[in-house]
N, C-alpha and C positions, 0 to 999 in steps of 0.2 A: 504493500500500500504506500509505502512512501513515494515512489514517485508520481504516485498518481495527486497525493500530500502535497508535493514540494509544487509539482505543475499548477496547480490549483491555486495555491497561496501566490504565485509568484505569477501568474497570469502565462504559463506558457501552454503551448497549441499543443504540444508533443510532448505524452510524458517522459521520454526518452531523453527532452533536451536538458533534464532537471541534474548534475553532478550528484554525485554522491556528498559532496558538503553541503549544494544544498538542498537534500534528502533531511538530511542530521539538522539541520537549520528548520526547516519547516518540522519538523519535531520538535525541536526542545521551544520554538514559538509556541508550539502544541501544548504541551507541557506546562509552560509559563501561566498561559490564560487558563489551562484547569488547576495549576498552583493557586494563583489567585482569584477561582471563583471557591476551590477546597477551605484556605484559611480561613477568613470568615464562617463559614459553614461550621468549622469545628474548635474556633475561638471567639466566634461573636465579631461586631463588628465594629469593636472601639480600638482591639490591638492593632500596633505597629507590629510589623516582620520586615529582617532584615534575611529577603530572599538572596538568594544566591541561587548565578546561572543554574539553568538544567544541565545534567551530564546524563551522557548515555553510555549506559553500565550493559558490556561484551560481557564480563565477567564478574561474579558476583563478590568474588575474592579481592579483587581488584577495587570493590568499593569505597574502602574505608568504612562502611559502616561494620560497627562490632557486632558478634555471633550473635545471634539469639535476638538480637534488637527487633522487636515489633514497628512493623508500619504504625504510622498514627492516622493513616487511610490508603486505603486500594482501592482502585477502580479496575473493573474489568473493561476491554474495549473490543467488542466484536465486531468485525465487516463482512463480508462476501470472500474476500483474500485473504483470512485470515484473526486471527486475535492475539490482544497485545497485553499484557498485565502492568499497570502502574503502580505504584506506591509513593507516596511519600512518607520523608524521613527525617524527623527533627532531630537537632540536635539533642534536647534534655527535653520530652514529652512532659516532663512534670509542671516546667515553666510555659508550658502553652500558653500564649494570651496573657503573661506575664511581663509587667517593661522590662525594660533592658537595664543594665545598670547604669546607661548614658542618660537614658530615660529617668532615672534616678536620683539622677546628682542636678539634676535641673536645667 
């Protein structure tokens, strides 16, 4: 599905004509706006997030995320070609919707 993804977002005739960067660009755009229509949803909608780009994870190992860390959302994504599993992954779930300590100090 991505180039059909990237051709669409980017206004091309041929999905053929879409690179494999911007494949992975029309993704993590993808990403981004279900980032932020998720935070809200699962913090309400007074917090500040300091998002950070999407990364697309080849390997799970590779993540940085530590063992055993629960999503703090997934969404399944089905098409015709295919289906994609997402998650998001906070840093420290317990501080969800919590300020920050910049936020803090005034």
């Amino acid at each position: 599905m991505l180039p059909i993804l990237a051709a669409n977002m980017l206004g091309l005739e041929k999905e053929d004509a879409a690179t494999l960067d911007h494949q992975y660009d029309a993704l993590k755009e993808l990403a981004n706006v279900l980032c932020g229509n998720l935070l809200p949803a699962i913090a309400g909608p007074e917090p500040e997030f300091d998002v950070q780009p999407p990364v697309i994870l080849r390997d799970e190992a590779d993540s940085g995320i530590p063992e055993g860390r629960p999503p703090a959302a997934t969404a399944h994504l089905t098409l015709d070609a295919g289906a994609s599993k997402l998650e998001l992954f906070l840093e420290d779930p317990a501080d969800a919707g919590k300020p920050s300590d910049e936020e803090d100090s005034g």
